[in-house]
N, CA, C and O atoms as CSV, one atom per row, in Angstrom:
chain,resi,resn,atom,element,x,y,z
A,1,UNK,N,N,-37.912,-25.419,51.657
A,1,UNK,CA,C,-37.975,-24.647,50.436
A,1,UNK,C,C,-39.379,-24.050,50.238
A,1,UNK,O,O,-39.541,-22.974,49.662
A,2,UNK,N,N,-40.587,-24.932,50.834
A,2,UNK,CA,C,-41.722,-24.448,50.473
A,2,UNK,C,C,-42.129,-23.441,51.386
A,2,UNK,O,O,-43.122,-22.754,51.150
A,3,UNK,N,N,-41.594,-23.329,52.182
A,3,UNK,CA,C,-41.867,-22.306,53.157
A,3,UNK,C,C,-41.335,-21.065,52.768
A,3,UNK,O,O,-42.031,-20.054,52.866
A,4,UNK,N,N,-40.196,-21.019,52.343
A,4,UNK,CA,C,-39.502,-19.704,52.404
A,4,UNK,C,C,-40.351,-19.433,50.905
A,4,UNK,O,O,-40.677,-18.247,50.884
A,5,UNK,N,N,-40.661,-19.918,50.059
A,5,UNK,CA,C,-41.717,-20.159,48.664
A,5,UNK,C,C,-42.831,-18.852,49.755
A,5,UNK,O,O,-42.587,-17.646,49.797
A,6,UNK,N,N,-43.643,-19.336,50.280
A,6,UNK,CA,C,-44.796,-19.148,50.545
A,6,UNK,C,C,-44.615,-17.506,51.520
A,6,UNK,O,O,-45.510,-16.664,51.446
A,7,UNK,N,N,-43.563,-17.311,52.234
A,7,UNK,CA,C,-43.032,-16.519,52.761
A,7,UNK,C,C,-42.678,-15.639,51.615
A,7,UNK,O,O,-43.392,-14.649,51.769
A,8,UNK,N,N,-41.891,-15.460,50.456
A,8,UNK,CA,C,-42.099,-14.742,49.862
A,8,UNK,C,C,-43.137,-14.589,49.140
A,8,UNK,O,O,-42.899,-13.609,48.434
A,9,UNK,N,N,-44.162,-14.991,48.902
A,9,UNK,CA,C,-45.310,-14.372,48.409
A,9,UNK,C,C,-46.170,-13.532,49.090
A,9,UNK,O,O,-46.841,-12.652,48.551
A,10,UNK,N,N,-46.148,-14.005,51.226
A,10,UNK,CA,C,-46.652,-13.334,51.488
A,10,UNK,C,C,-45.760,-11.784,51.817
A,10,UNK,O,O,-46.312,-10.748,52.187
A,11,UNK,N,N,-44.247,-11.957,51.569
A,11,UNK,CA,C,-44.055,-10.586,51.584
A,11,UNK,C,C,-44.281,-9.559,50.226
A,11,UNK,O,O,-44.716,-8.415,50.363
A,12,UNK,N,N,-44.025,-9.971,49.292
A,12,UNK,CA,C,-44.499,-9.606,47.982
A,12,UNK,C,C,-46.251,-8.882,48.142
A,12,UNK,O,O,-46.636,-7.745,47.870
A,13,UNK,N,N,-47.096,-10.192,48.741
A,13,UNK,CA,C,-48.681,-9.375,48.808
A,13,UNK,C,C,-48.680,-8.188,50.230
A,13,UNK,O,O,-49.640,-7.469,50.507
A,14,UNK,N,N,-47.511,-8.219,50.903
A,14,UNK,CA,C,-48.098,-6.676,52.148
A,14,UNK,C,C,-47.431,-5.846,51.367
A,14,UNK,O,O,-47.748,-4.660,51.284
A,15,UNK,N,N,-46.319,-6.429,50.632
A,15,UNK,CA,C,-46.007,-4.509,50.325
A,15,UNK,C,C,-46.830,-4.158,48.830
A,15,UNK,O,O,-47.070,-2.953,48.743
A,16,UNK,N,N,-47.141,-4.691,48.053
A,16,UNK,CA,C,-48.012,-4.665,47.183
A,16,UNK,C,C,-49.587,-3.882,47.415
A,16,UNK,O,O,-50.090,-2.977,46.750
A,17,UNK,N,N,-50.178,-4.682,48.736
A,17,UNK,CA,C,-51.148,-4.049,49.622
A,17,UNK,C,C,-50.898,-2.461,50.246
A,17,UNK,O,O,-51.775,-1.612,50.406
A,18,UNK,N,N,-49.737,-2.353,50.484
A,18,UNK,CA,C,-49.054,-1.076,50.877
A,18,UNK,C,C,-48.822,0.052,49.703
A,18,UNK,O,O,-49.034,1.258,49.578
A,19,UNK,N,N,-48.363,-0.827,49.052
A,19,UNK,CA,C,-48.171,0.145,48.209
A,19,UNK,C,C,-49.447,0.533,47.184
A,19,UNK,O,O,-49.377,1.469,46.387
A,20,UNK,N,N,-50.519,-0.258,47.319
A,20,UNK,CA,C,-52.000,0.072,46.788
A,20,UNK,C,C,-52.460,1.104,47.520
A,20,UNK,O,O,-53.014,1.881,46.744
A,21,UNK,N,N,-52.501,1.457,48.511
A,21,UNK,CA,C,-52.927,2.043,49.602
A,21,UNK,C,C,-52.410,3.262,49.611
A,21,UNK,O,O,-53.092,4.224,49.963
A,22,UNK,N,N,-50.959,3.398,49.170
A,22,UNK,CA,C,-50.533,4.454,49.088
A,22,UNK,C,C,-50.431,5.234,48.143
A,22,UNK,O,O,-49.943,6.351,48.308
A,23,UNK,N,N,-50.895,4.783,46.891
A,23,UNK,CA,C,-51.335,5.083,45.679
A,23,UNK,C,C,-52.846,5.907,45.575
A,23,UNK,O,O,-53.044,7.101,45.351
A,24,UNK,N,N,-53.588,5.069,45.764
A,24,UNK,CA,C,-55.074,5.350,46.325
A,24,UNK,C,C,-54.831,6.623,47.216
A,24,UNK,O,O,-55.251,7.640,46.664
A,25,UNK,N,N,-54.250,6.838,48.479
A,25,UNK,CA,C,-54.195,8.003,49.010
A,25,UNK,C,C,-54.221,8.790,48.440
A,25,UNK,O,O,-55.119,9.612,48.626
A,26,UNK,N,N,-53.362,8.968,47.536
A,26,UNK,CA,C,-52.702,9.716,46.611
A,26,UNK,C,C,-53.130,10.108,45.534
A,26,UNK,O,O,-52.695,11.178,45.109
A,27,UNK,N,N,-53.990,9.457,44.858
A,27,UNK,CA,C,-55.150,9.675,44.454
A,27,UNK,C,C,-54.743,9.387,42.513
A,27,UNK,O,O,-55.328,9.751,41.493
A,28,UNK,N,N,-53.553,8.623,42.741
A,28,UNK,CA,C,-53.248,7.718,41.361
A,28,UNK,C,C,-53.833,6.250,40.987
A,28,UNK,O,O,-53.152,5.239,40.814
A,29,UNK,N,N,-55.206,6.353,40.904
A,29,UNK,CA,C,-56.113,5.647,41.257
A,29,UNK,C,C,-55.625,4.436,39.679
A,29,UNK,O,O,-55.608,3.205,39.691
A,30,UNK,N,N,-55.383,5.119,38.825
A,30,UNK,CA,C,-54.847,3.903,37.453
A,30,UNK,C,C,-53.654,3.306,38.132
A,30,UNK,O,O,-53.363,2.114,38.233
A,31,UNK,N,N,-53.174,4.102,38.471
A,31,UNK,CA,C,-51.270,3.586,38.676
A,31,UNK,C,C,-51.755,1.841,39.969
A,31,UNK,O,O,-51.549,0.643,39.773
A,32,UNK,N,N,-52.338,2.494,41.025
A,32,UNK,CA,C,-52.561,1.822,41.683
A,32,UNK,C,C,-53.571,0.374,41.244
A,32,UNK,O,O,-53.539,-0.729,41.790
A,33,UNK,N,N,-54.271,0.736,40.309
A,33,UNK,CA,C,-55.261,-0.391,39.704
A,33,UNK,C,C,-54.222,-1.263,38.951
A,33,UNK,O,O,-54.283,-2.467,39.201
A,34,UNK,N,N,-53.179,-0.808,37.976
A,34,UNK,CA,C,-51.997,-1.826,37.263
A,34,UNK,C,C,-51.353,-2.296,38.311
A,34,UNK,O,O,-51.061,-3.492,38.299
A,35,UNK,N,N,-51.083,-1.699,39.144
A,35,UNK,CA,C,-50.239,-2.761,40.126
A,35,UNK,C,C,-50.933,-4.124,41.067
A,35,UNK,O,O,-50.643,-5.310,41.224
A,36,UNK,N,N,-51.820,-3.347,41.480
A,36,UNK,CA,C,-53.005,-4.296,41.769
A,36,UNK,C,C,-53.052,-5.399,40.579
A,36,UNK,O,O,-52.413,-6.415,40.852
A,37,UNK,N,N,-53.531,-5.394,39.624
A,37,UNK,CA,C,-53.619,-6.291,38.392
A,37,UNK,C,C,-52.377,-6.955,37.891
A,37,UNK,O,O,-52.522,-8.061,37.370
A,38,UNK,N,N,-50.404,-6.116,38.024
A,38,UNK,CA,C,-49.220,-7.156,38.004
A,38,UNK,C,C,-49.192,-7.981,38.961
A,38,UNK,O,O,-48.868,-9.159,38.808
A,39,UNK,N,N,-49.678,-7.235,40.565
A,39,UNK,CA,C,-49.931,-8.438,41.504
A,39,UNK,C,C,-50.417,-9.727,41.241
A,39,UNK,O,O,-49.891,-10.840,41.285
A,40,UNK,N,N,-51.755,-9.249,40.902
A,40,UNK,CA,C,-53.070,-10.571,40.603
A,40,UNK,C,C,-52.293,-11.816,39.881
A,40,UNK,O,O,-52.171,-12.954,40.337
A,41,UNK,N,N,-51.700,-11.210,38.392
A,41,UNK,CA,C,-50.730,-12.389,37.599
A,41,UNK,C,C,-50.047,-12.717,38.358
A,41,UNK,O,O,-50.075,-13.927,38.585
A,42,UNK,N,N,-49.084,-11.881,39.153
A,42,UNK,CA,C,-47.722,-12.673,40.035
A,42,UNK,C,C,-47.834,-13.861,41.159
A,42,UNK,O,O,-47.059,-14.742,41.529
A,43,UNK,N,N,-49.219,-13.457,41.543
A,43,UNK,CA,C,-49.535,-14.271,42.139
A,43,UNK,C,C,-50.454,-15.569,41.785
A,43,UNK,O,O,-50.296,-16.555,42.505
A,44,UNK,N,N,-51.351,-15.632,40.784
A,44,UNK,CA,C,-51.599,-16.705,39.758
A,44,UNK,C,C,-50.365,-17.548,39.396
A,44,UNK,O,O,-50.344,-18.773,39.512
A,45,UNK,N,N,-49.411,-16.855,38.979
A,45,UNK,CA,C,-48.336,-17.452,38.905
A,45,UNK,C,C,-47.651,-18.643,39.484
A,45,UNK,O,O,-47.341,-19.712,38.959
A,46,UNK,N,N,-47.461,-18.106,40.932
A,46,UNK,CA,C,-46.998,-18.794,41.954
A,46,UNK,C,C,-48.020,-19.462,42.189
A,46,UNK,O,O,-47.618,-20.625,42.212
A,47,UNK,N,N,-49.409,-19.453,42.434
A,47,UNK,CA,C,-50.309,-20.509,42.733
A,47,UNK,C,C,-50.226,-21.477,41.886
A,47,UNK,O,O,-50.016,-22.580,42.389
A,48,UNK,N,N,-50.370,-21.401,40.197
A,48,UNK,CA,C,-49.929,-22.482,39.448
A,48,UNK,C,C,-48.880,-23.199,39.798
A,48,UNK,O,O,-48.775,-24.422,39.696
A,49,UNK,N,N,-47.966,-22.327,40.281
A,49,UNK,CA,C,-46.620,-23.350,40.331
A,49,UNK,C,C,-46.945,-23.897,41.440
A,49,UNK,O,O,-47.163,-25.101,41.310
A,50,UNK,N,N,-47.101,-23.388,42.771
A,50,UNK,CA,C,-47.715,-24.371,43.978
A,50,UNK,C,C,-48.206,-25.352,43.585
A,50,UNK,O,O,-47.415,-26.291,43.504
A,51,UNK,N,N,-49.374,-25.587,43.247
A,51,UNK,CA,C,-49.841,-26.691,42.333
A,51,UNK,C,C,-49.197,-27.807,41.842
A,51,UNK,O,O,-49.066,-28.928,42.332
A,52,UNK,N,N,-48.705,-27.195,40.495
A,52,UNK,CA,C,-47.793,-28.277,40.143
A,52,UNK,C,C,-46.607,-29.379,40.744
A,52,UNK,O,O,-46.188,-30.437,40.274
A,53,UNK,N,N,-46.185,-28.447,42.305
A,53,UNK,CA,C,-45.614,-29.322,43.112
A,53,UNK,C,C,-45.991,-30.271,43.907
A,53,UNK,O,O,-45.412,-31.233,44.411
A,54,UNK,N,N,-47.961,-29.508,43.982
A,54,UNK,CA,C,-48.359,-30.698,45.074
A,54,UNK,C,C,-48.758,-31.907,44.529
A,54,UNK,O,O,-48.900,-32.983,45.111
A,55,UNK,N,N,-48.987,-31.541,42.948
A,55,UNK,CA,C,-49.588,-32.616,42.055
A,55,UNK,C,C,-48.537,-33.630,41.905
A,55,UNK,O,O,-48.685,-34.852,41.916
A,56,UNK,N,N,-47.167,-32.778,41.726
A,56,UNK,CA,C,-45.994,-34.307,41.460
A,56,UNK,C,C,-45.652,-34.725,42.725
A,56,UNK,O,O,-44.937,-35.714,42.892
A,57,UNK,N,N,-46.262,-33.816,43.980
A,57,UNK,CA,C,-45.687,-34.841,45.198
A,57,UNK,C,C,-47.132,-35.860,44.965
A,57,UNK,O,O,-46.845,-37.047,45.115
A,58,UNK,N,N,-48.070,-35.706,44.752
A,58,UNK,CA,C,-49.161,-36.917,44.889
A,58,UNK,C,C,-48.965,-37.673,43.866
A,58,UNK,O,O,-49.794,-38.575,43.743
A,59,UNK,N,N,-48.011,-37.605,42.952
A,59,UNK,CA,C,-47.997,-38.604,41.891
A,59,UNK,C,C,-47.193,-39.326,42.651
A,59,UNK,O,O,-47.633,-40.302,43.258
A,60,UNK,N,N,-45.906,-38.954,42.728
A,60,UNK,CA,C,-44.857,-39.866,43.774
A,60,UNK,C,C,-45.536,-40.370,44.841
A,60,UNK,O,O,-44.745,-41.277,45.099
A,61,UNK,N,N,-46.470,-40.490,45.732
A,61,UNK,CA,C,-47.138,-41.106,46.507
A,61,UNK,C,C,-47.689,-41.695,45.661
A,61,UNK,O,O,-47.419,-42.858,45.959
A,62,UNK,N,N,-48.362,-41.733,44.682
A,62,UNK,CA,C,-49.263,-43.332,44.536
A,62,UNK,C,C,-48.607,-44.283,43.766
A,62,UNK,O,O,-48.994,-45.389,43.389
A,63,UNK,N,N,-47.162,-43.472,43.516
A,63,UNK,CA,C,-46.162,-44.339,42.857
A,63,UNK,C,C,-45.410,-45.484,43.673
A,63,UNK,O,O,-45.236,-46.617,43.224
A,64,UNK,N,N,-44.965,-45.029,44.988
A,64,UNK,CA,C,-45.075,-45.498,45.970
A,64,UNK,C,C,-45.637,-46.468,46.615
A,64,UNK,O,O,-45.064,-47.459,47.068
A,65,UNK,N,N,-47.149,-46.125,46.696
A,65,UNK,CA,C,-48.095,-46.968,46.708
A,65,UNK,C,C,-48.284,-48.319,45.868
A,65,UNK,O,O,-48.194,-49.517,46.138
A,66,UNK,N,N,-48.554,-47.653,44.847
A,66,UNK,CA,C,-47.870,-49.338,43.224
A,66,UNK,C,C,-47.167,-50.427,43.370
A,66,UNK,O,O,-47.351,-51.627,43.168
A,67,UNK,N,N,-45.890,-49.428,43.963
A,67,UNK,CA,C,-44.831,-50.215,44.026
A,67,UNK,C,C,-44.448,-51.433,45.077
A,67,UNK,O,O,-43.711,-52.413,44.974
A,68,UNK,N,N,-45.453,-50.820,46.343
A,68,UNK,CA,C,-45.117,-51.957,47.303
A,68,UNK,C,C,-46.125,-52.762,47.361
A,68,UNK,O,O,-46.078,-53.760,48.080
């Protein structure tokens, strides 16, 4: 699950990157700066949530730990 997790984020950041790029060409230099910046959150996002999974897998390990 965490893989295909991490796999879509990194497809989410090339076309995001792509599509910055192609903006910028183009010379919609705002358009391209908001997307850049919905990126930034979307991906804060998902890093928080990453997080929060690795934190409850290390809780369950020292729970683990306690227990035996």
């Amino acid at each position: 699950m965490e893989l295909q997790d991490v796999l879509r984020v990194a497809g989410v950041g090339l076309i995001i990157a792509l599509l910055h790029l192609f903006f910028e060409h183009l010379g919609k230099k705002e358009f391209s700066f908001f997307l850049f910046f919905i990126a930034y959150l979307y991906m804060t996002i998902e890093l928080i949530r990453f997080l929060r999974l690795f934190f409850q897998e290390i809780v369950i390990f020292f729970q683990w730990l306690t227990a035996v």
